[in-house]
VOMARPA-664588 format. One line per field, with one value per residue: residue number from 1; residue in three letters; x, y, z of N, C-alpha, C in turn. Coordinates in pm, 1 decimal, always signed. Example, Ala and Ser with C-alpha at 12.3 -4.5 7.8 and 13.67 -1.06 7.14 Angstrom:
BEGIN
i = [1,2]
aa = [ala,ser]
nX = [+1319.0,+1285.0]
nY = [-569.0,-225.0]
nZ = [+780.0,+708.0]
caX = [+1230.0,+1367.0]
caY = [-450.0,-106.0]
caZ = [+780.0,+714.0]
cX = [+1320.0,+1290.0]
cY = [-330.0,+3.0]
cZ = [+780.0,+787.0]
This chain:
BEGIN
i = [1,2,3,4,5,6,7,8,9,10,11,12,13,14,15,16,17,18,19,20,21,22,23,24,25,26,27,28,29,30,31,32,33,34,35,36,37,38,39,40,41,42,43,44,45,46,47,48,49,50,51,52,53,54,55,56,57,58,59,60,61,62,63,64,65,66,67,68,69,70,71,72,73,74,75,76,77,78,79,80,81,82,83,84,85,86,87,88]
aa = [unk,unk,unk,unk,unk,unk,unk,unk,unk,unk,unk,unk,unk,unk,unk,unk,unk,unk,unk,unk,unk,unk,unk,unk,unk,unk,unk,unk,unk,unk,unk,unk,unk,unk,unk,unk,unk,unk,unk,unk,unk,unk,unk,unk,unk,unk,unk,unk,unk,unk,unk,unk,unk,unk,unk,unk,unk,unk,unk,unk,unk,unk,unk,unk,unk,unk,unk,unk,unk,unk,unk,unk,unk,unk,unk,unk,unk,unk,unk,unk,unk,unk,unk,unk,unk,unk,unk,unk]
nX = [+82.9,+230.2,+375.9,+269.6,+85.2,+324.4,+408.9,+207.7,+165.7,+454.8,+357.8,+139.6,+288.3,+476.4,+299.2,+329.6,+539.4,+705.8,+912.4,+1012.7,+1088.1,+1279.9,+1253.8,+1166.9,+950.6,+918.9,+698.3,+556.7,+283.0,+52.9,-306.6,-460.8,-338.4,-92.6,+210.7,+499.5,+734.4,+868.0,+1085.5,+1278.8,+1372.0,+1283.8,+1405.3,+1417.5,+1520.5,+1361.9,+1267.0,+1377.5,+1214.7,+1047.6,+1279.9,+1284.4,+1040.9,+993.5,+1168.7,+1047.7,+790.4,+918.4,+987.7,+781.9,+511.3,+182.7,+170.9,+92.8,+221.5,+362.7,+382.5,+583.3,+611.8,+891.4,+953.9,+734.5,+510.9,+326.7,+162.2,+245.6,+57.4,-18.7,+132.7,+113.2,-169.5,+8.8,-23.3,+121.1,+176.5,+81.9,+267.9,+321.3]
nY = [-119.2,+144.0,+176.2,+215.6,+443.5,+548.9,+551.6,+677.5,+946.5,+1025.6,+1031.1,+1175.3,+1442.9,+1448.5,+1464.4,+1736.3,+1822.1,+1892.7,+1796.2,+2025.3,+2023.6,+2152.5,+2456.8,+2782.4,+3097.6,+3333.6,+3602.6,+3983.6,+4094.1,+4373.6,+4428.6,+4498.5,+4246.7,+4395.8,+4384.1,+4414.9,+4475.0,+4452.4,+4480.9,+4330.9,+3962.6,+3721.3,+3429.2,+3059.4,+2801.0,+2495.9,+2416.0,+2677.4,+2879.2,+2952.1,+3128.0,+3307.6,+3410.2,+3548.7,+3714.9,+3891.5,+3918.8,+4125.1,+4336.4,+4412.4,+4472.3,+4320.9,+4268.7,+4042.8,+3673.0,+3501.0,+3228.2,+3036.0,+2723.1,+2761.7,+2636.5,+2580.3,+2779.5,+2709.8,+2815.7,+2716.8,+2530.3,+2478.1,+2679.0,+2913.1,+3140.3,+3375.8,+3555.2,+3841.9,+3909.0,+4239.3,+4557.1,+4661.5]
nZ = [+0.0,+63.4,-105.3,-346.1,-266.2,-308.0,-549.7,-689.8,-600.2,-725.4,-996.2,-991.9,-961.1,-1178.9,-1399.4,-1451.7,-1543.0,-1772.6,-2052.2,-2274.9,-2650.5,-2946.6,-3137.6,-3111.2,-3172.7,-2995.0,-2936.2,-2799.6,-2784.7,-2766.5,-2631.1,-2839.9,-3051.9,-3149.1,-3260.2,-3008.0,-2976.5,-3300.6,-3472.7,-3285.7,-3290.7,-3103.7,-3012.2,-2864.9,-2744.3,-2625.0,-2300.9,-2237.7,-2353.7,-2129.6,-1939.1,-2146.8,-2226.5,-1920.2,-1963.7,-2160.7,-2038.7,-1812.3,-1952.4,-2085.1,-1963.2,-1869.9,-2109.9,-2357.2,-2439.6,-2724.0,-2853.4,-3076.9,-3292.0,-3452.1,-3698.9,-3809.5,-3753.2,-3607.2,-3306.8,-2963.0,-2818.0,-2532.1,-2398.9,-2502.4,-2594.3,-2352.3,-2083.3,-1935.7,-1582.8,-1482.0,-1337.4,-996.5]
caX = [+0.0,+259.3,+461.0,+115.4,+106.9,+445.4,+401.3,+96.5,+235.4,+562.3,+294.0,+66.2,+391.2,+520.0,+224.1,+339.3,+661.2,+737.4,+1001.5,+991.2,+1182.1,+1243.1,+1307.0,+1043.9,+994.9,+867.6,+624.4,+474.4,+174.4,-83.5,-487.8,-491.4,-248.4,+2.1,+377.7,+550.0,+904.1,+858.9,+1244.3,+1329.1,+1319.9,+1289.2,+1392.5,+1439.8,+1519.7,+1329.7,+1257.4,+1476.0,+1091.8,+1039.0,+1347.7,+1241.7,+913.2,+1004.0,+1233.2,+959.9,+715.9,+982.9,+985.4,+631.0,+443.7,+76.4,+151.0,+49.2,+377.2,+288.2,+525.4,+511.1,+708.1,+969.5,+984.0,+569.7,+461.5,+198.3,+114.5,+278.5,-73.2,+36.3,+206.8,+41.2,-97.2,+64.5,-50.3,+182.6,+161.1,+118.2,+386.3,+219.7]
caY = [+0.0,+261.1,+161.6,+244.0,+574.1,+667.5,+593.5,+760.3,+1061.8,+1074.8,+1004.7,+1304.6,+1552.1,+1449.6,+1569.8,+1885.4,+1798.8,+1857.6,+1842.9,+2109.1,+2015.3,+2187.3,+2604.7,+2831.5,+3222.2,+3449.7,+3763.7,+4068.1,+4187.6,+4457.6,+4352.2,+4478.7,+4235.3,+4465.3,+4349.6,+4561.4,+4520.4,+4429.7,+4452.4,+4198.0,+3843.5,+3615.6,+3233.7,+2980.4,+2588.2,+2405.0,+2500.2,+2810.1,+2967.9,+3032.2,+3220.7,+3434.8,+3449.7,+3581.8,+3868.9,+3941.7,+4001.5,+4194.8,+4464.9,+4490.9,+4408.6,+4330.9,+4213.3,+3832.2,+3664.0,+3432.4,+3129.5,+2956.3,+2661.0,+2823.3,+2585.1,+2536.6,+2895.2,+2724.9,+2815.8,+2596.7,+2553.7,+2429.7,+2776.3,+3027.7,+3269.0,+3366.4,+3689.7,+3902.8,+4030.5,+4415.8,+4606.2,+4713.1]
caZ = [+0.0,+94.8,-261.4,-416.8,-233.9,-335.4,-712.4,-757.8,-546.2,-857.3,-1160.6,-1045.9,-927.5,-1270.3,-1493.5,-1459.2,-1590.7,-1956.1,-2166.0,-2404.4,-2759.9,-3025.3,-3178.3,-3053.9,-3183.4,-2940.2,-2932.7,-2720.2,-2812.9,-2680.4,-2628.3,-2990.0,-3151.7,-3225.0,-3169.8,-2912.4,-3040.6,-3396.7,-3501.4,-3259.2,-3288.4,-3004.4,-3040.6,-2745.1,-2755.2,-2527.5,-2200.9,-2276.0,-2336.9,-1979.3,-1982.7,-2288.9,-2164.0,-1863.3,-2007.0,-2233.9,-1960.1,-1749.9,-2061.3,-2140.2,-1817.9,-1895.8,-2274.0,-2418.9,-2517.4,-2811.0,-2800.8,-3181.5,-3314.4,-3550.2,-3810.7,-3864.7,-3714.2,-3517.7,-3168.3,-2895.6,-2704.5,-2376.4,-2320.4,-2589.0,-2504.8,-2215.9,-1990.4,-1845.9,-1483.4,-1475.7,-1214.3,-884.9]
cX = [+86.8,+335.1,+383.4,+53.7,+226.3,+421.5,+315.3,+128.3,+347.8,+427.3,+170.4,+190.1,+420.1,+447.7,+238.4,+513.3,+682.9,+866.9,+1043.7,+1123.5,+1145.6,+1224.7,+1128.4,+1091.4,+888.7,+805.0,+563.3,+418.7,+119.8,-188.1,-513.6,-473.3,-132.6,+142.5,+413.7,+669.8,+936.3,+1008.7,+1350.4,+1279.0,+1348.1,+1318.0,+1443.2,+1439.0,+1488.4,+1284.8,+1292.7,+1299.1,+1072.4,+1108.8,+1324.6,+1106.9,+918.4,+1041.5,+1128.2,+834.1,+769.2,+1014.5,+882.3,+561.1,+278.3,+44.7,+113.9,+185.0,+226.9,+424.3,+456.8,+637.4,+777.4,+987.4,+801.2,+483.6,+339.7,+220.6,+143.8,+146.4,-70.6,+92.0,+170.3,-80.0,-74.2,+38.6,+1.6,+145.3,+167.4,+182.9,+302.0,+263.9]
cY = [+124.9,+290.1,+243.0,+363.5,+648.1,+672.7,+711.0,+942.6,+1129.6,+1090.1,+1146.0,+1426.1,+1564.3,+1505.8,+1673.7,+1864.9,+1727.0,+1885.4,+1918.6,+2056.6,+2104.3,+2417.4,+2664.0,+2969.5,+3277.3,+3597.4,+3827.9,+4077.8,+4260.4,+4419.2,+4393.8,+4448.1,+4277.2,+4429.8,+4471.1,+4540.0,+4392.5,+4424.2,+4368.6,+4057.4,+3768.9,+3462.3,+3178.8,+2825.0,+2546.1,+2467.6,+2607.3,+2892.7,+3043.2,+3136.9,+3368.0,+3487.7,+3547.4,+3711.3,+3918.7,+4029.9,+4166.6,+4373.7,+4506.0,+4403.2,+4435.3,+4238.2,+4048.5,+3841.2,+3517.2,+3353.7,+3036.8,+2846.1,+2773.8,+2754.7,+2571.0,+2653.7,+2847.3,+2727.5,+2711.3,+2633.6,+2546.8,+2566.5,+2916.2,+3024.9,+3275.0,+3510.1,+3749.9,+3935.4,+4197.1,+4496.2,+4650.9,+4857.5]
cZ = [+0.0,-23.4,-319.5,-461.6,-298.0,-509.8,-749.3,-695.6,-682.2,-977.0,-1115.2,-1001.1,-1080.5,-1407.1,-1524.5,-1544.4,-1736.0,-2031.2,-2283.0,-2491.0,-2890.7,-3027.8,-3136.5,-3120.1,-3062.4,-2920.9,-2875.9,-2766.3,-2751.5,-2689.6,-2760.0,-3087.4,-3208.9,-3139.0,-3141.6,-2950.3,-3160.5,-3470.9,-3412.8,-3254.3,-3191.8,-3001.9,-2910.5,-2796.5,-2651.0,-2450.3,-2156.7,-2275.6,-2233.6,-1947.2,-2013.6,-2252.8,-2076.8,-1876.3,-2090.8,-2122.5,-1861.9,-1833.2,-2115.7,-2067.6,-1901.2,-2035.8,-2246.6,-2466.6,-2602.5,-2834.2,-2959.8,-3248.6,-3469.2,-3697.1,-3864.5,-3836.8,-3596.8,-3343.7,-3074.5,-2798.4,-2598.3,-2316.3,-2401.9,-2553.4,-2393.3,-2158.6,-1880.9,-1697.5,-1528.9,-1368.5,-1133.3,-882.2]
C-alpha cells in the first residue's frame, strides 16, 4: 500500500513535468495584436521559453507573449498565449 502511495504521489507531481523540444519564436503583443518590439526576434530551444518568456514580460508588463514553433509557425498551445503580470 505505501509503494502504491508513493508511485501515484511521482505520476501526479510528474504531470506537470514537460520536456519542451524543439526552436520556438517568441512575441509581445498589446490587447490589440500589435507586436511591441517588432524589429526583434525572439527564439528559445526548449525550455529556454520560460526564460524568454520571462524577459519578455519583465519589458512589457501586462503584454500576451505568443510562443510559436519556428519551423511550422503554429502556436505551442500548452504555453500560448501567455498573460503578463502588470507592475504594482
Amino acid at each position: 500500500m505505501r509503494n502504491g502511495l508513493a508511485i501515484l504521489a511521482v505520476t501526479v507531481l510528474c504531470t506537470g513535468c514537460l520536456t519542451m523540444h524543439g526552436s520556438y519564436r517568441l512575441r509581445a503583443v498589446d490587447d490589440k495584436g500589435v507586436e511591441l518590439a517588432p524589429n526583434i526576434t525572439l527564439m528559445a530551444e526548449g525550455s529556454g521559453i520560460y526564460s524568454a518568456r520571462g524577459a519578455l514580460c519583465a519589458s512589457y508588463p501586462g503584454a500576451t507573449v505568443l510562443v510559436e514553433d519556428a519551423k511550422t509557425g503554429q502556436p505551442l498551445k500548452s504555453e500560448s498565449p501567455f498573460r503578463c503580470r502588470t507592475r504594482k
